[in-house]
N, C-alpha and C positions, 0 to 999 in steps of 0.2 A: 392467592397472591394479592395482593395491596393493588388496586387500581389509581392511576392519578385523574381528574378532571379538569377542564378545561376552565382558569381564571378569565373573566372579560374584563375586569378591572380589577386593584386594589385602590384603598383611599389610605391615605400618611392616617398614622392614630393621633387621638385627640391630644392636644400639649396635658400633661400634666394629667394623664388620665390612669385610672387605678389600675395596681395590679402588676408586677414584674413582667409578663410576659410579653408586654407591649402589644397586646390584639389590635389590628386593622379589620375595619370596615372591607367587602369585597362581593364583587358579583361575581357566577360562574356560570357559563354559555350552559344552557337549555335548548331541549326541546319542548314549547308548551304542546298539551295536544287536549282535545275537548271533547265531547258528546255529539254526534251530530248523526245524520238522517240512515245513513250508511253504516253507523257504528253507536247505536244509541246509549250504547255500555260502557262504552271506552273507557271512561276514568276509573268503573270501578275495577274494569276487568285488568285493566295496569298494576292501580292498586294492590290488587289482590294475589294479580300472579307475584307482585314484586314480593311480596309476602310471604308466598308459597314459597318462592327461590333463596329465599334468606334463610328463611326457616329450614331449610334442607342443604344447606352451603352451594346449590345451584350459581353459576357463572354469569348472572345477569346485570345491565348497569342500575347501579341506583335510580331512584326518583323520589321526587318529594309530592304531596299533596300543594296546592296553592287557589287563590281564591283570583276567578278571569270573570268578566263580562257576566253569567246568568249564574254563578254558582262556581263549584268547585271545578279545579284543573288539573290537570296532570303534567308536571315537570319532568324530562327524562335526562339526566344529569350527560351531558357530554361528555366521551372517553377523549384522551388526550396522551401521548408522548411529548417528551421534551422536547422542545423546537421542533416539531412533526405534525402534519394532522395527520389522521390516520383513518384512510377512507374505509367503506364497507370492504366485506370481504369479498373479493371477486370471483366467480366459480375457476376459473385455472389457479387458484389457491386452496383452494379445497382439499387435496389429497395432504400438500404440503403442512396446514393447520392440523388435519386427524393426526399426522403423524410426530408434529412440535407438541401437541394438547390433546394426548388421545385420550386421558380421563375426564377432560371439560366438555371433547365432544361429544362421548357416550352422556358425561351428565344432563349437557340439551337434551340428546334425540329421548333420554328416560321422561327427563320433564317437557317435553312437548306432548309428547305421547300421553303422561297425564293430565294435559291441562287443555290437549284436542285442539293443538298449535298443528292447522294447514296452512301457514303464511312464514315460514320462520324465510323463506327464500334469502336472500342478501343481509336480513337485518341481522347481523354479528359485525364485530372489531378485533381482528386479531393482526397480534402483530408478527408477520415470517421473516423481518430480516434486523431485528436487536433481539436477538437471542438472550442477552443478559438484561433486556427489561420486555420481559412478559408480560404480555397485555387479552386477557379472553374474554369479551363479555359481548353477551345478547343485548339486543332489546326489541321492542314492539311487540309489544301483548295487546293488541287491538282485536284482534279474531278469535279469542279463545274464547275459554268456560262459557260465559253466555251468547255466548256470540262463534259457537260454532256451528250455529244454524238460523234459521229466520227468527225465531222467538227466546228465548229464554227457555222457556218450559221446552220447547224439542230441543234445546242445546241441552239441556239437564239430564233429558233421557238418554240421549244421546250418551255424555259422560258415564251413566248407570250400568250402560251397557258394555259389550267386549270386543265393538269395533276397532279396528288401529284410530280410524276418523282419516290420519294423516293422508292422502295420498302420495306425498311426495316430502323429501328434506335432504338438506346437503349435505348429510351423514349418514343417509341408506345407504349400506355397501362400503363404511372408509371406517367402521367403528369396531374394536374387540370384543368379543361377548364377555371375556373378565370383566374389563371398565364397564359394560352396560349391567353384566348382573350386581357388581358392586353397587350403582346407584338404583338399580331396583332397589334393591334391599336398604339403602336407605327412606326412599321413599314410601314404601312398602312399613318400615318401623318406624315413621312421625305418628305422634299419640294422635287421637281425636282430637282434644283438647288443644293442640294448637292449629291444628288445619280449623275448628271451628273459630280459635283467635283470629286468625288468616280473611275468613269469609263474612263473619259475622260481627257488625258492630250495633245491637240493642236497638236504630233506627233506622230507616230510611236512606240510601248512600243515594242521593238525585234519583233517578227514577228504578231504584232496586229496594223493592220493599222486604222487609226482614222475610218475610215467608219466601221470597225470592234466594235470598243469602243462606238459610236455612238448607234449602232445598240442594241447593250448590255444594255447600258442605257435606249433606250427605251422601252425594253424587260423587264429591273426591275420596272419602273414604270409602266407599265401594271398590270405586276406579283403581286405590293403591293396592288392594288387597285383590285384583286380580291383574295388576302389572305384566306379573309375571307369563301368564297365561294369555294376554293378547299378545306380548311378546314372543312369545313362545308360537303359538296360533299364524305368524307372518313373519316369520325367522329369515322365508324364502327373497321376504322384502327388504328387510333389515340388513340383514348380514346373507348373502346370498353366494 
C-alpha cells in the first residue's frame, strides 16, 4: 500500500523556473536519530534493516541517510493521514490491527525474528478507524542485528544461531501461520547477493568496519535459511 508522509512546509516554485511540472521546494517531518553510548550502531543498524525490509517488501517506514553534528545520521520519515496524526499503536489495538493487517503483521513478527528485533513494543503506525485509507508501517531498528547483545561480535553469533532471541512482540499469539509461512518463504528466497547489497558497503559505515558488515551478512543468510526451524522450534510462543 502507498504510504503518505508528513509535509512541515512547502516553498511557491521559483517564477519562471524549468519544466512543466512546476516542482516546489519542501521539508518533511522526521525523526533524526544518532549513534550514541547506549546504541553505538544505531545508524547503521536502521540503515540496513531499512534495506532488508525493502528488499523483501516488509511494512516498514522509509528513512533517508543525512549528514548531523560528528558524521552520518539517520532520518526516519514520519507516517501521516490526511488531517490526522496518527499516534503509536496502542496495546488495546492490537487484536484489532492482526485482524485489519494480518499479512503485514505476520510480515513484522517474520522480519523481527530475522533481524533479532527485542524492542519492536509500541513502535508501529497503524491506522483501525479509515478503513479505505490503510496505513501499516514499523519503525525503530535501534536494537537489532548488532545490537542484539553487548558487542557486535556476540550479536552476530547470536544471529548464526537458532534462538528465537525475541522474548516478547505484539503479534505472539494474533498471527496466522498461512501469512507467517508465506513471508518465511520470502525471506527464506532473497539471493545472497542482495542481503550482501543490504549489509555491506566496500568501507567503513562510522564505527562498523567491513569485516564487521561482512560478518553480519553472513549471519543473515544463515538466519534466512533456518527461519523456518526457529519458527517451527517456538510455535508454542508464536502461535500458541
Amino acid at each position: 500500500m502507498p504510504i503518505p508522509y508528513r509535509i512541515h512546509k512547502i516553498s511557491r516554485p521559483t517564477r519562471g523556473s524549468p519544466g512543466v511540472t512546476n516542482p516546489a521546494a519542501c521539508t518533511l517531518h522526521g525523526i533524526l536519530k544518532f549513534d550514541s553510548t547506549e546504541s553505538p550502531h544505531l545508524v547503521y543498524n536502521e540503515y540496513v534493516a531499512l534495506r532488508l525490509a525493502q528488499a523483501t517488501r516488509i511494512p516498514v517506514a522509509d528513512g533517508v541517510l543525512t549528514v548531523a553534528g560528528d558524521g552520518l545520521a539517520y532520518a526516519s520519515l514520519e507516517v501521516a493521514l490526511t488531517g490526522m496524526v496518527l499516534p503509536d499503536a496502542l496495546p488495546g489495538q492490537l487484536d484489532k490491527i492482526s485482524v485489519q493487517y494480518p499479512s503485514e503483521s505476520a510480515a513484522l513478527l517474520a522480519f523481527d525474528i530475522w533481524i533479532g528485533n527485542r524492542d519492536r513494543g509500541r513502535n508501529l503506525k497503524a491506522s483501525v478507524v479509515t478503513p479505505h485509507l490503510p496505513v501499516f508501517r514499523a519503525f525503530d531498528h535501534s536494537h537489532v542485528l548488532l545490537c542484539t547483545e553487548a558487542s557486535p561480535e556476540d550479536s552476530i553469533r547470536r544471529l548464526y544461531g537458532k534462538e528465537l532471541i525475541l522474548t516478547a512482540h505484539p503479534f505472539f499469539g494474533r498471527i496466522q501461520k498461512a501469512y507467517l509461512d508465506r513471508w518465511v518463504k520470502r525471506i527464506r528466497e532473497i539471493s545472497i547477493e542482495v542481503i550482501q547489497d543490504c549489509c555491506v558497503f566496500g568501507k567503513p559505515f562510522r564505527a562498523v568496519p567491513v569485516s564487521i558488515q561482512e560478518s553480519l551478512y553472513s549471519a543473515l543468510i544463515k538466519r534466512a535459511a533456518s527461519l523456518e526451524t526457529i519458527i517451527q522450534s517456538n510455535m508454542n510462543r508464536i502461535i500458541p
